[in-house]
N, C-alpha and C positions, 0 to 999 in steps of 0.2 A: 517464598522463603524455602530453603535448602532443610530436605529430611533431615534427623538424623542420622539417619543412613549415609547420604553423600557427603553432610559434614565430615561423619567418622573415617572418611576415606581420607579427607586432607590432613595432614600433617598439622598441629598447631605450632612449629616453627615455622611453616609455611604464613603467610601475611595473608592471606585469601582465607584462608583456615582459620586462623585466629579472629579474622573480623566474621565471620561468616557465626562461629559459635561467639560474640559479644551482639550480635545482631539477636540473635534469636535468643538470647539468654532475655531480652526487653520485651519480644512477645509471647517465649513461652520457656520459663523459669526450669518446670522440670525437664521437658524435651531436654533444653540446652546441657545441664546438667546430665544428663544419662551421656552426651555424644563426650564432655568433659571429661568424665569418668573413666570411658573406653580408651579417650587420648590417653589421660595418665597410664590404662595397664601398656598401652601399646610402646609409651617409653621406658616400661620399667621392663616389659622383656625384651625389647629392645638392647636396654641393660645387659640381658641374660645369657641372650645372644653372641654379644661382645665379649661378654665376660668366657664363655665358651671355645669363641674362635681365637682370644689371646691365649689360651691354655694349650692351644691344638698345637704339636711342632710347624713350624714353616719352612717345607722344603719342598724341592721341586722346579720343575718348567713353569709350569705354572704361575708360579710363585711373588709375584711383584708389586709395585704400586699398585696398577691398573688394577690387575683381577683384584686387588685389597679393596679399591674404591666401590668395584662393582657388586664384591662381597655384603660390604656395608649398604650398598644400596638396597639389595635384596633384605638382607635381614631385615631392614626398614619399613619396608611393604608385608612380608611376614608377618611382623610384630604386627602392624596396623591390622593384616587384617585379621590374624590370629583375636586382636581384642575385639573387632566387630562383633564373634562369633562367640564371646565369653570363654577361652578357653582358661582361664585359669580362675574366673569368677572373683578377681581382682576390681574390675570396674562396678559389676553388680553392689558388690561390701561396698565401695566408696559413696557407689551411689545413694544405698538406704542410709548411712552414716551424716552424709551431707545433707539430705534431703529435712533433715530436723532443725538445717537454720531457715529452713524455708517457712514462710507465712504456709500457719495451719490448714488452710485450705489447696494447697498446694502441693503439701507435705501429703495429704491424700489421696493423690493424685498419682504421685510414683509409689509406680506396683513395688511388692513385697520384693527384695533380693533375690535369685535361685543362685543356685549354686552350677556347676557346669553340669552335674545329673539329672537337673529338673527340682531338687528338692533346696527347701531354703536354706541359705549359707548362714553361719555363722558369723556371729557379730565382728563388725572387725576392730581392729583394735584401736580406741582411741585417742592414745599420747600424740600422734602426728597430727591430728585435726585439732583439739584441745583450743589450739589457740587462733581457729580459722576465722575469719570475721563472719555474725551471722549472715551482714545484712548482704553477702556476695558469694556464695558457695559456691559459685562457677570459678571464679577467680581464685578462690581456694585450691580449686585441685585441677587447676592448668598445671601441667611439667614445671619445673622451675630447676631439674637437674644440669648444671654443665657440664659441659662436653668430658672435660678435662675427670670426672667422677666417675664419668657414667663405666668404665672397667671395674670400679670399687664398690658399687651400692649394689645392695643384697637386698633391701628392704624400704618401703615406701615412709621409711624414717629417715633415711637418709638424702635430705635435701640441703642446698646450700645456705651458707646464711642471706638477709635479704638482698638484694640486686638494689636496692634505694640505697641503703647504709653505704654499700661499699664504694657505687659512683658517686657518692657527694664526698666520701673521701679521700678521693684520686682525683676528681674532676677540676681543679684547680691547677696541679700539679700539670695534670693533662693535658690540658689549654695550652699551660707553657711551651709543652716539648711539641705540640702540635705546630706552632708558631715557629718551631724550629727549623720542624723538621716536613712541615706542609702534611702531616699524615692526622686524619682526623682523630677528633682524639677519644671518640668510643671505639674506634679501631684498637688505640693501646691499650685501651681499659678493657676491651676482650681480651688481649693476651695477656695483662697481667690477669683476669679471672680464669685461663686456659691455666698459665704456671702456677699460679696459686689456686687451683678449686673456689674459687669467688670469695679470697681471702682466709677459708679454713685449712688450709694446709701451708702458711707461708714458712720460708725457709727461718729457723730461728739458732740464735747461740746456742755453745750446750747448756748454760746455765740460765736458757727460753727465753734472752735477752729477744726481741725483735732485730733482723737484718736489716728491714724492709726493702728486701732483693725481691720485687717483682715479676720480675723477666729473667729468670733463672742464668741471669750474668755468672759467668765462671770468671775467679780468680786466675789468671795466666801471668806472667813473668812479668808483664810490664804494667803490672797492677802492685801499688804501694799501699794500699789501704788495710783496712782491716778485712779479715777473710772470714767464713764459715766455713766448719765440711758438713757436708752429706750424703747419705747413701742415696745415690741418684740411679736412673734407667733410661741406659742407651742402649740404639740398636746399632749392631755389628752386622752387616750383610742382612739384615733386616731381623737379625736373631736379637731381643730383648736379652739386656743383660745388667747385674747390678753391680755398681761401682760408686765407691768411695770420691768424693772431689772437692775439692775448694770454690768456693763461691762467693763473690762482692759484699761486702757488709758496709751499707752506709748510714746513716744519722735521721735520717728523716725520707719519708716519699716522694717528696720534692728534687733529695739528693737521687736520689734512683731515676727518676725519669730524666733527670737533666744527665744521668751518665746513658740512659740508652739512647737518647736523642744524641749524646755527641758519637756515641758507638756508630751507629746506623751513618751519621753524616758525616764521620771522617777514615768511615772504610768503605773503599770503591766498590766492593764488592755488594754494597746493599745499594747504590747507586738506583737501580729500578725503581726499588720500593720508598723513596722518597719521592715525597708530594704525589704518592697511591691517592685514590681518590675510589678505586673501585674492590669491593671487601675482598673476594675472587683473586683478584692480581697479586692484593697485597701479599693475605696468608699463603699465596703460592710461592711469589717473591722471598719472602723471609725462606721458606724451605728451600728453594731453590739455590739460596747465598748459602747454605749452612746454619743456619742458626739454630735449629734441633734435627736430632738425627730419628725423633720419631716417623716414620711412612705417613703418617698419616695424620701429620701435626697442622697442615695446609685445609684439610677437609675439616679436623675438629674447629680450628679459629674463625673460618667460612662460617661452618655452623652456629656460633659463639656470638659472632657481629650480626648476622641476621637474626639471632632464634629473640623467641617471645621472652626470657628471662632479662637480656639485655634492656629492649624496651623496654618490656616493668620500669626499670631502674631508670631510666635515664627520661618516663615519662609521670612515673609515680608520685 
């Protein structure tokens, strides 16, 4: 069985990673728990990271997709191994916090919190955990941030809503436009959880009617429906910038996927990315036609269809 140690180096979006800490969480409750704990600091400064380098101006030679990808890649390993090391004593809190839905005997067993000096941390705060289930404290504090947040969250309260609610949601709808348009259809339901923050940020009326615009469809000239505006964020020569726009308002979830499925298959331009079959092609595909002008909207959706929140949801 895989230390601690080596767990804490894989990624829990990683699949190797994620079974590797569900394995050992069956023969040793706290162990699993302490590698758990370090994954969530390693996504939340991970977080911080990001949050960082969008703040930073971007100019230069330099300056591109490529070094953007490999930027992110680094920060990744960083964060990971920044949390091995307790540097911000984020994992240690979660871990004594958690450790109290553990059966008593267990719960003795993980050592006391320190803090990143040596001395013991203070308590951490409990409104996020509150509602963890005892009988699974691993499962409680796996990542569950998506992609689409992870610039916005400041604090280990800020997680999405659940990943079960919002696939059985969609997943009907899904089916259909997949039947359409050959592209599976957790593939679409990660990019509406990319556009929409996993349903907490959907585009709404002003008077917070629902649009149910999933897939951040813009209203253009040969759109007769009803419209939304919003202050939206494009980049211009890869410079973030915010702008006012109009945006598709239909009736129901059902109506939305049945207009990106007919988007996608009757503009040549998305031609590739029907009947995608591989996660990689697709969210490259979609960037590649235009469909956002964020850099790095292909890496976030990639991350999205494979990461451990998706499963939850679609196995839960």
């Amino acid at each position: 069985m895989n230390s601690v140690a080596n767990i804490a180096d894989q990624l829990t979006i990683d699949t190797n990673g994620l079974s590797a800490l569900k394995r050992q969480a069956k023969g040793d409750p706290g162990a699993a728990l302490k590698g758990a704990s370090q994954q969530f600091e390693a996504v939340f400064l991970q977080m911080v990271l990001k949050s960082m380098r969008d703040a930073t101006p971007k100019e230069g030679l330099f300056d591109n997709e490529q070094t953007r990808l490999y930027q992110s890649m680094l920060d990744q390993q960083l964060a990971q191994k920044l949390s091995t090391q307790g540097a911000t004593g984020l994992a240690a809190l979660m871990e004594k916090q958690l450790a109290r839905g553990l059966p008593s005997a267990l719960a003795q067993a993980v050592q006391p919190a320190e803090g990143p000096n040596g001395d013991e941390a203070p308590a951490a705060p409990s409104a996020p955990l509150r509602n963890a289930p005892s009988k699974d404290p691993l499962l409680s504090a796996l990542p569950t941030t998506s992609a689409a947040q992870v610039g916005a969250a400041t604090n280990v309260a800020n997680v999405p809503a659940p990943a079960k609610e919002f696939v059985n949601r969609l997943w009907p709808s899904a089916q259909d436009a997949s039947r359409t348009t050959g592209i599976p259809a957790h593939f679409m339901i990660a990019q509406a959880a990319l556009e929409t923050g996993w349903g907490k940020s959907e585009l709404r009326h002003a008077d917070g009617k629902p649009t149910y615009n999933l897939f951040g469809i813009k209203a253009g000239r040969s759109w007769n429906g009803a419209v939304a505006e919003a202050t939206t964020t494009e980049y211009v020569n890869g410079v973030a910038q915010k702008s006012v726009e109009r945006f598709r308002a239909y009736k129901s979830y059902a109506e939305a996927f049945n207009d990106y499925a007919s988007l996608l298959a009757s503009n040549p331009r998305y031609a590739g990315v029907l009947n995608q079959q591989d996660p990689s092609a697709f969210a490259k595909g979609l960037q590649q036609a235009g469909y956002a002008t964020d850099p790095m909207y292909a890496d976030k959706l990639t991350r999205i269809i494979g990461g451990a929140t998706l499963r939850a949801g679609l196995t839960g």
